[in-house]
C-alpha positions in Angstrom: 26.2 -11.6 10.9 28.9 -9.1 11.2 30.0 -6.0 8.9 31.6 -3.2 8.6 33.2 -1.5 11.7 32.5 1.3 10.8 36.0 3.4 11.6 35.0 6.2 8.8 31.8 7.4 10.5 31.2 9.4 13.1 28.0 8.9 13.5 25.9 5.9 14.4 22.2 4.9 12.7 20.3 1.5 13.6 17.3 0.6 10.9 15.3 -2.0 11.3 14.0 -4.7 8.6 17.0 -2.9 6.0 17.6 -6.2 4.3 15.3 -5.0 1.0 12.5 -2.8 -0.5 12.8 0.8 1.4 14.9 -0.3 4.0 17.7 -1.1 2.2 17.4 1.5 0.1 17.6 4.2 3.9 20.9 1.7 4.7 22.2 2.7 1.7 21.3 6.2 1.9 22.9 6.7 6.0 25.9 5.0 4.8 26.2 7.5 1.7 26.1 10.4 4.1 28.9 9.0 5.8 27.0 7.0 8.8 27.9 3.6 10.5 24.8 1.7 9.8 23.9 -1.1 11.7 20.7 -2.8 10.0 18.5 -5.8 11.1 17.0 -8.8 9.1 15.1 -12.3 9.7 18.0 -14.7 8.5 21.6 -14.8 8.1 20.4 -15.5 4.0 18.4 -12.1 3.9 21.8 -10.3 5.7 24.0 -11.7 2.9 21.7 -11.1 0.2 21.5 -7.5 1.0 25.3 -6.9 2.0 26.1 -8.5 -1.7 24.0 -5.7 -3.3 26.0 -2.9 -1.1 28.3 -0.7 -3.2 31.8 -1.9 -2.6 33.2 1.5 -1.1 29.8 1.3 1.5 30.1 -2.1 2.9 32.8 -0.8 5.6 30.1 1.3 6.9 27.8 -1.6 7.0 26.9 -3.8 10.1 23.9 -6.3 9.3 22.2 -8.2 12.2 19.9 -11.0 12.6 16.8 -9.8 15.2 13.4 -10.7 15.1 11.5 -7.1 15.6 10.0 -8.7 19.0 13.2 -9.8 20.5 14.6 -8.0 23.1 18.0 -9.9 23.4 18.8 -9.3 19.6 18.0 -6.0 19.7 20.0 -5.2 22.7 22.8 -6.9 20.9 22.5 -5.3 18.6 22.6 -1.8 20.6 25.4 -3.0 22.2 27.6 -3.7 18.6 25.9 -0.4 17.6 27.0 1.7 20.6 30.2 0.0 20.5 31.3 2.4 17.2 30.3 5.6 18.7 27.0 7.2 19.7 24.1 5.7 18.3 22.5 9.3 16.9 19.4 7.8 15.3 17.2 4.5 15.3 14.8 4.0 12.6 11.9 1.7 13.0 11.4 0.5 9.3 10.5 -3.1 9.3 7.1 -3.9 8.8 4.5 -6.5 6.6 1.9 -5.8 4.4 -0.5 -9.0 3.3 -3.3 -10.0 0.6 -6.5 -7.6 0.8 -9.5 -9.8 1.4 -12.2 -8.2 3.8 -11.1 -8.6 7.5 -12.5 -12.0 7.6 -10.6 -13.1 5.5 -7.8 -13.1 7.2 -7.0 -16.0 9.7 -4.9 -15.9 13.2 -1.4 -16.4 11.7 -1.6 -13.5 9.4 -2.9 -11.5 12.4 -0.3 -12.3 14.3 2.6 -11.7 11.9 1.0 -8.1 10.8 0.3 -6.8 14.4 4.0 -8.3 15.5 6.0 -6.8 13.1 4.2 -3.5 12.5 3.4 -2.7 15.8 4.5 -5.1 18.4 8.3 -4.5 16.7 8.2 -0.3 17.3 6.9 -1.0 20.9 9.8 -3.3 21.2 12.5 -1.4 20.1 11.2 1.7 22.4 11.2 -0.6 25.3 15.0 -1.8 24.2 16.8 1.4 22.4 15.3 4.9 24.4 15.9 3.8 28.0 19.4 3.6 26.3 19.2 6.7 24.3 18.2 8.2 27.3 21.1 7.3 29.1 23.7 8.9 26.9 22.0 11.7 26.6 19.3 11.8 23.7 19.2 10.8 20.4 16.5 10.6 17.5 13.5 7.6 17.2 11.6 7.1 14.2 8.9 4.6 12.7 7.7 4.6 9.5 4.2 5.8 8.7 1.6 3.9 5.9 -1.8 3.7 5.5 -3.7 4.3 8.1 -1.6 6.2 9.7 -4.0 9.7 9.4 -7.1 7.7 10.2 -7.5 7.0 5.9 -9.4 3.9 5.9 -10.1 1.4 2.3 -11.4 -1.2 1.7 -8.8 -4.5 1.8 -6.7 -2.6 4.0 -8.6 -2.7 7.6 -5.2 -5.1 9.3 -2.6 -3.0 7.8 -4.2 0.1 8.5 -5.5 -0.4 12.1 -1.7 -1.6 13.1 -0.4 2.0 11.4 -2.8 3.9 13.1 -2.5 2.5 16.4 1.6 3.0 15.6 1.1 6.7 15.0 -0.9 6.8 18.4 2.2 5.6 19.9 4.8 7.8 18.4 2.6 10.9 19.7 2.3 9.5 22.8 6.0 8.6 23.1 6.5 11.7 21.9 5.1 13.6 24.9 6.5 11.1 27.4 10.2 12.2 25.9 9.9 15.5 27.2 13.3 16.8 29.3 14.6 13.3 28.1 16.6 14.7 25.1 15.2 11.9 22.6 13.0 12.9 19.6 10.4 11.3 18.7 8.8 11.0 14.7 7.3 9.1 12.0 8.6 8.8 8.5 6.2 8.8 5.5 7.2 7.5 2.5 4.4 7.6 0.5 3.8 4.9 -1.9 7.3 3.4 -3.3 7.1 0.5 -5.5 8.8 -2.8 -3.6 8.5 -6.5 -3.9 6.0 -6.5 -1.6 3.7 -3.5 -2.6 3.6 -5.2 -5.9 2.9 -9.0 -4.7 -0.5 -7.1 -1.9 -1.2 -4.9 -5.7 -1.0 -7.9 -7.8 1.6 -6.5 -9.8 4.5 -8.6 -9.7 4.7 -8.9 -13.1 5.0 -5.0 -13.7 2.2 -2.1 -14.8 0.8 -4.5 -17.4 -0.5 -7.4 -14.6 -2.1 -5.1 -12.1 -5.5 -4.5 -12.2 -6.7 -1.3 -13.8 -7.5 0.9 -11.3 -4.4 0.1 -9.3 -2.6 0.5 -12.5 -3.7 4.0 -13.2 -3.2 5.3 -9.2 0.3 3.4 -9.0 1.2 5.1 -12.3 0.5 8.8 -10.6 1.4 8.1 -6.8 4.1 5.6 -6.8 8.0 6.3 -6.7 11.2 4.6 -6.9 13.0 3.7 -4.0 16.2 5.1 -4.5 14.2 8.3 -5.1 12.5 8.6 -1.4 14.9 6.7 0.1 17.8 9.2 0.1 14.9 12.4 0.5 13.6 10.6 3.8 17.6 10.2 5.2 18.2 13.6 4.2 15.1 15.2 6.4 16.6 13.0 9.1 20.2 14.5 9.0 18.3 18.1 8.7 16.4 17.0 11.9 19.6 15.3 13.7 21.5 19.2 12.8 19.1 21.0 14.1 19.5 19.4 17.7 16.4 17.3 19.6 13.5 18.8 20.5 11.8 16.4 23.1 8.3 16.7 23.6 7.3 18.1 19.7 6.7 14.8 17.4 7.7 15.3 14.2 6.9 13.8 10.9 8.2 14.0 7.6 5.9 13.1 4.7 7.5 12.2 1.0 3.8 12.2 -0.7 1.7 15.1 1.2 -1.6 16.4 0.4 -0.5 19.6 -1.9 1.9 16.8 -3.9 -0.7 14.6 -4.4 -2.7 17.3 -5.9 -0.4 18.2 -7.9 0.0 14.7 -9.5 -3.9 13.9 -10.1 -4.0 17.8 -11.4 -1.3 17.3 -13.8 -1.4 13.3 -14.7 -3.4 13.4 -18.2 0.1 15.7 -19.2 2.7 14.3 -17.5 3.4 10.4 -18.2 5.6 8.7 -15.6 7.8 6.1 -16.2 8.3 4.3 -12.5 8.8 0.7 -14.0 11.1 1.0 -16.6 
C-alpha cells in the first residue's frame, strides 16, 4: 500500500509494526519532525486503518507497507521504496507481540512461534535485510525496542515475552560491536510501560482502570503513560542521537521509565494521583 512521497523531507525513517499502539504513535512523531516515514503492517486493512487516523497535513510524509517482520522480500521492498526518497537515516525495529500470562506451560506451539517470530526472529531479520544496506551508503542508525526482560527482570506470567527481549537485547550489544568502523549505530529504545490495546487485553484491562485486577490497577496507575506522551520523547532522543553523528561500536539505549523515575513515582504516588485513562 503506497503513501506519501515524501518530497518535504529530507530525511528518511523506516518503523516497523507502526500501524497502532506505540508504533503509530513514533510514525506520527518522525513525520512531525519533518521525516519521510515509511512504516510496516500485517494487512492492507491494518495500513488503511492507520493512514485514516494520520493528521491530514502528515499523510504526504507517510509511506505504509505490508511486510511480515520475517520476510526478507517485503522488507527489501520496502528498503528499496524507502531509499528511493533519499537516505534512509534511521530504521526502528518496533513491532513486536505480547500474549496471555499463564505459567510457560501454558502456552502451546503456535503462540511460541508467533512471540519468538515477531519479537526476535523480526529484529534478526531486518538486520540481515536493512544494515548490509546501511552499510553501503555509508552508515545510518538501527534500533529495537526494549520490554521486559530486557535487563534480565524476570515475573512471573511473563517467562515467553521476557526471554524473547532478553535474548533481543543480547543481540543489539552484539550487533553493536560487530558495527564497529561500519558507520551504523546500533540501540534499543525503552519505552517503559505505555498503555496500548494490547498491554490492556495481556493486563485484563480492556475495559479501563475499573476491570483490571487490583494489583495491576494500582502499578498501571503509577508506571504507565500515554502514548502520545513517550512516543514523541523516544523520536526526540533519536534525532538528538542522529545530530550527534554515529558512533559505531558504543550501543546505546534510551530508557523513557528508568530506575531514578520509577522511584520517584512509588516515592510520590500516595500525593500525586494520575489520570492516564481519562
Amino acid at each position: 500500500m503506497g503513501g506519501g512521497s515524501g518530497e518535504r523531507a529530507t530525511r528518511v525513517a523506516i518503523v516497523t509494526g507502526g500501524t497502532r499502539g506505540i508504533g503509530a504513535g513514533l510514525v506520527r512523531a518522525f513525520a512531525e519532525a519533518g521525516w519521510s516515514v515509511h512504516f510496516t503492517g500485517r494487512s492492507e486493512a491494518s495500513l488503511r486503518s492507520a493512514m485514516g487516523k494520520m493528521p491530514i497535513g502528515l499523510a504526504p510524509l507517510v509511506s505504509a507497507h505490508v511486510a511480515m517482520v520475517d520476510d526478507v522480500e517485503a522488507l527489501t521492498r520496502v528498503w528499496e521504496a524507502a531509499s528511493a526518497g533519499g537516505r534512509v537515516e534511521v530504521v526502528l525495529c518496533n513491532a513486536g507481540v505480547s500474549h496471555p500470562r499463564p505459567d510457560f506451560e501454558g502456552y502451546d506451539q503456535a503462540t511460541l512461534r508467533e512471540v519468538v517470530t515477531t519479537n526476535l526472529i523480526g529484529p534478526m531479520t531486518a538486520a540481515l535485510v536493512f544494515l548490509p544496506r546501511m552499510k553501503a551508503q555509508g552508515g545510518g542508525f538501527f534500533y529495537a525496542m526494549e520490554g521486559l526482560g530486557s535487563r534480565g527482570e524476570i515475573q512471573r506470567g511473563t517467562t515467553l515475552y521476557g526471554a524473547t527481549k532478553y535474548a533481543l537485547a543480547y543481540l543489539l550489544r552484539a550487533l553493536a560491536r560487530e558495527s564497529r568502523g561500519s558507520g551504523v549505530s546500533i540501540g534499543a529504545l525503552s519505552p517503559g510501560m505505555v498503555i496500548t490495546d494490547l498491554l490492556l487485553a495481556d493486563s485484563g484491562g480492556l475495559g479501563g482502570l475499573d476491570s483490571m485486577p487490583e494489583g495491576r490497577k494500582k502499578i498501571f496507575t503509577i508506571l504507565a503513560d500515554r502514548v502520545e506522551t513517550v512516543a514523541p520523547w523516544l523520536v526526540a532522543r533519536v534525532l538528538a542521537d542522529v545530530g550527534s553523528g554515529p558512533r559505531p561500536g558504543r550501543y546505546r539505549r534510551f530508557a523513557w521509565l528508568g530506575g531514578p523515575k520509577i522511584a520517584w513515582r512509588f516515592l510520590t504516588a500516595p500525593f500525586a494521583k494520575r489520570h492516564i485513562f481519562d
